[in-house]
KOLNUTI-265970 format. One line per field, with one value per residue (C-alpha): residue in one letter; x, y, z; residue number from 1. Coordinates in steps of 0.1 Angstrom, whole numbers. Layout:
residu: A	...
px: X	...
py: Y	...
pz: Z	...
num: NUM	...
//
This chain:
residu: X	X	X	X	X	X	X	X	X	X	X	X	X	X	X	X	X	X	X	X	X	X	X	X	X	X	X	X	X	X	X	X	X	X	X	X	X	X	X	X	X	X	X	X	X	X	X	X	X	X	X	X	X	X	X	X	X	X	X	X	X	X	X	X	X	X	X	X	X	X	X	X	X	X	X	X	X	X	X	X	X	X	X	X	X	X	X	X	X	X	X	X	X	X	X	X	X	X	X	X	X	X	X	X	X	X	X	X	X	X	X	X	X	X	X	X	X	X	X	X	X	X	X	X	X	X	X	X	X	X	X	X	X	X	X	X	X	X	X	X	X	X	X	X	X	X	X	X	X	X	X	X	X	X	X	X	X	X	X	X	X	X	X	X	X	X	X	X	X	X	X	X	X	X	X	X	X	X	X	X	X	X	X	X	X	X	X	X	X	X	X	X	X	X	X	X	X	X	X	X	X	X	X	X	X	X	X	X	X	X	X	X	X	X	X	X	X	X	X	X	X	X	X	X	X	X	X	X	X	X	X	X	X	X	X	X	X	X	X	X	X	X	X	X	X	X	X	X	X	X	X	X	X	X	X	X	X	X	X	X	X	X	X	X	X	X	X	X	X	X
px: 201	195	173	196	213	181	170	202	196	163	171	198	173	147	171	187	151	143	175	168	134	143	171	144	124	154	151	181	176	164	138	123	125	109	77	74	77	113	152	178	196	165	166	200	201	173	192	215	198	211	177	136	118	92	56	40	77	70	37	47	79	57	30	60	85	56	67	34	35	69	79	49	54	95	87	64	92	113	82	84	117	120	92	102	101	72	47	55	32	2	10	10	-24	-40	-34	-59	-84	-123	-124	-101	-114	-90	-92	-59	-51	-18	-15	-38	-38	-12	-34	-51	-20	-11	29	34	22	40	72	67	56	88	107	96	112	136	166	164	158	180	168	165	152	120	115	112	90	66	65	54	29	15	12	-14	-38	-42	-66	-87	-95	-95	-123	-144	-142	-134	-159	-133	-142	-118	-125	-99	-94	-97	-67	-53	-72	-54	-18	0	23	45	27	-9	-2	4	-26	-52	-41	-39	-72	-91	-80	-96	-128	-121	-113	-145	-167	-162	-193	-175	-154	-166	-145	-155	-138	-144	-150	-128	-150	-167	-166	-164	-138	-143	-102	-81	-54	-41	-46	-67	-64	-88	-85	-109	-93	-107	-113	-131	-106	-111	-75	-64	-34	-20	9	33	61	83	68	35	17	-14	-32	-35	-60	-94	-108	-85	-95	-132	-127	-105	-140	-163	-143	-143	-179	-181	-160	-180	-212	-193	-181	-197	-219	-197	-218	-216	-177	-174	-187	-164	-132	-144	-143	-113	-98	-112	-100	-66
py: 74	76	57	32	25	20	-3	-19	-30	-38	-67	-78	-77	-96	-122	-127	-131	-155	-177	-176	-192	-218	-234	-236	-254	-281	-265	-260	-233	-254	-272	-238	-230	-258	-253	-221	-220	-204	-216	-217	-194	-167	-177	-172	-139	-125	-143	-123	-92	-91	-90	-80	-113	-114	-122	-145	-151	-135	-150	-179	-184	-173	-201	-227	-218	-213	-176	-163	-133	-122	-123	-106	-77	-77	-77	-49	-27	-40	-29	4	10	10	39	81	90	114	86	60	78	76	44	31	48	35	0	5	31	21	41	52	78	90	111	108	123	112	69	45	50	27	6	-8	-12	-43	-61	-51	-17	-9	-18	3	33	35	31	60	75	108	104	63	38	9	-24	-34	-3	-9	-44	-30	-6	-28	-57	-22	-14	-48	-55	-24	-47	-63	-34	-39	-80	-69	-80	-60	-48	-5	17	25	50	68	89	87	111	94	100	75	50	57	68	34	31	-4	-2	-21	-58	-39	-14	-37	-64	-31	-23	-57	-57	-26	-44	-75	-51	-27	-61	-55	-44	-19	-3	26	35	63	80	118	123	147	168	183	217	221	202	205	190	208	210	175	148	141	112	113	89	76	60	36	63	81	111	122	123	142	137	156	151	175	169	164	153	148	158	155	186	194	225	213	239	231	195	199	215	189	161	186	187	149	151	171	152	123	139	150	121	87	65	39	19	40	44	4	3	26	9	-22	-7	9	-23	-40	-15	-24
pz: 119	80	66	45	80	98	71	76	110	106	85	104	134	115	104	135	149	125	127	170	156	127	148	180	159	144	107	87	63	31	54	66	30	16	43	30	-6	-4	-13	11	-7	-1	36	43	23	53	76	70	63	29	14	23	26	-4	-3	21	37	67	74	65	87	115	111	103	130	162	164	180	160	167	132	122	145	135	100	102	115	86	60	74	72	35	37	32	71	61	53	80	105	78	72	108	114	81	89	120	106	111	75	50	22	-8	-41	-60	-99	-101	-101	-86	-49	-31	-11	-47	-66	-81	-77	-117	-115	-81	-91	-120	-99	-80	-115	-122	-89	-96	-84	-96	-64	-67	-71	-34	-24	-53	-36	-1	-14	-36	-9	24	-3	-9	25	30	11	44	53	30	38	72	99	115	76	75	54	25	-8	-36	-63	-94	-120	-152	-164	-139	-153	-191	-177	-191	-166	-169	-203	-215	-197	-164	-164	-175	-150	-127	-140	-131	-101	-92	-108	-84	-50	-61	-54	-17	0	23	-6	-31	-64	-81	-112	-118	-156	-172	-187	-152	-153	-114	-95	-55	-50	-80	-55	-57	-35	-1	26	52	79	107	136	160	187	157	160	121	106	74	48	25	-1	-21	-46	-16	12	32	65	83	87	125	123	130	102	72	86	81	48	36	47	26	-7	-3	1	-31	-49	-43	-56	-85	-99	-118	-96	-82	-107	-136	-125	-127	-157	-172	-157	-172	-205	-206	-196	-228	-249	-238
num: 1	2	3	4	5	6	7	8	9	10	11	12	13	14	15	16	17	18	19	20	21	22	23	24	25	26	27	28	29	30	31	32	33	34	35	36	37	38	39	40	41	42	43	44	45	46	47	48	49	50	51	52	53	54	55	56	57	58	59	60	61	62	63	64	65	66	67	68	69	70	71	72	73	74	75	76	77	78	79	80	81	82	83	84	85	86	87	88	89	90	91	92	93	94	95	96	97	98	99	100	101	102	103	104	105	106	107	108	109	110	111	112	113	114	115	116	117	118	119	120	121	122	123	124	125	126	127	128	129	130	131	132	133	134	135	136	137	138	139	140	141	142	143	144	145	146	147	148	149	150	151	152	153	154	155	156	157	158	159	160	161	162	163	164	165	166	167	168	169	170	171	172	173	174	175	176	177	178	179	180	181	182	183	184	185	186	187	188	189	190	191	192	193	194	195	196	197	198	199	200	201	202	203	204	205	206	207	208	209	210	211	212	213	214	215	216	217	218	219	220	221	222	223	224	225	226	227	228	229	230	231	232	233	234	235	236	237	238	239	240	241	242	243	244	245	246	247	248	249	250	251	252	253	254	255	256	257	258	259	260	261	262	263	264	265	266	267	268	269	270
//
């Protein structure tokens, strides 16, 4: 199945779902609506599977309508099915991992970015995404925030280059909202953001990107990307190297302090 058709019937099994639900509960579609912070107009559209429920729909249908969780678990389906097929298996293990380490020089890593700045990321996408197919996107990216608010909290680190933290993507407004809220997520006591000047003269990762997962068995798990496409890395050694340029890359970069600092000023420059 493609993905535009599985998407397809992922919506129309959500919204069938979630009609089953509201009429259970005696709600007509503006009165579920009105609970949640919706119009009937937005619920009938994902009753119908016409459009991705936004924001705090799905957890909010799910407290309102008694659903146990059910439309939790449908909707998560539904998240992943606007996802390329070759990052829905990271995704699925991310959402569980005990620790989550990153160095990315191309955007802001997903997990951190902001509503604005996401939906300018996929804006950017070559060939164009059309307008539902951004909205999926933005709202499966948003809801990998989650992780990150998650209890027992995960040991989480990234190192930027930072030339991520210039490139003015969605233009000033967007990065330095994009840009505090780094500031605001770097507060966490379990997550590290450091930003790798641009004037080292040794670079342990010049290769592009690296995701290194931990997963609650503490199998180590690592994740690379390409122009067109990703995949985890099943060799144990390329593994291991992959953990000791992230290692290096670590020492290499600004203090997460000193890397703070930094963000913070770029963002008043803005």
């Amino acid at each position: 199945m493609h993905s535009g058709e599985q998407r397809s019937s992922n919506a129309e099994m959500f919204g069938t779902l979630l009609r089953f639900y509201r009429e259970r509960a005696g709600l007509s579609q503006e009165a579920l609506g009105a609970k949640i912070g919706f119009s009937k107009s937005q619920v009938a559209m994902v009753e119908r599977g016409e459009r991705p429920p936004k924001g705090g729909f799905i957890a909010g249908a799910d407290a309102a309508l008694g659903a146990q969780g059910a439309l939790e678990a449908a909707g998560a389906k539904l998240r992943y099915s606007y996802l390329p097929a070759w990052t829905e298996e990271y995704t699925e293990h991310e959402a569980v991992a005990v620790a989550l380490h990153n160095y990315e020089n191309r955007v802001i890593p997903g997990i951190l970015q902001t509503t604005g700045y996401a939906g300018h990321v996929f804006s950017c996408h070559c060939p164009p995404l059309d307008d539902e197919e951004i909205e999926g996107r933005v709202q499966t990216r948003l809801a990998r925030h989650a992780l990150l608010r998650r209890r027992p909290a995960p040991i989480v680190s990234f190192v930027l280059e930072q030339s991520v933290l210039t490139r003015p993507i969605g233009g000033e407004h967007v990065l330095k909202e994009q840009l505090h809220h780094l500031l605001d997520v770097a507060r966490l006591r379990h997550v590290d953001i450091q930003v790798m000047p641009p004037t080292r003269r040794t670079h342990a990762a010049l290769n592009g990107p690296i995701f290194l997962l931990e997963t609650p068995e503490h199998e180590q798990l690592a994740y690379v990307e390409g122009q067109d496409g990703g995949n985890f890395v099943s060799d144990q050694a390329r593994r291991n190297h992959l953990f000791t340029r992230y290692s290096l890359l670590r020492a290499q970069a600004h203090t997460p302090e000193d890397s703070l600092k930094l963000i913070r000023e770029i963002a008043e420059a803005l």
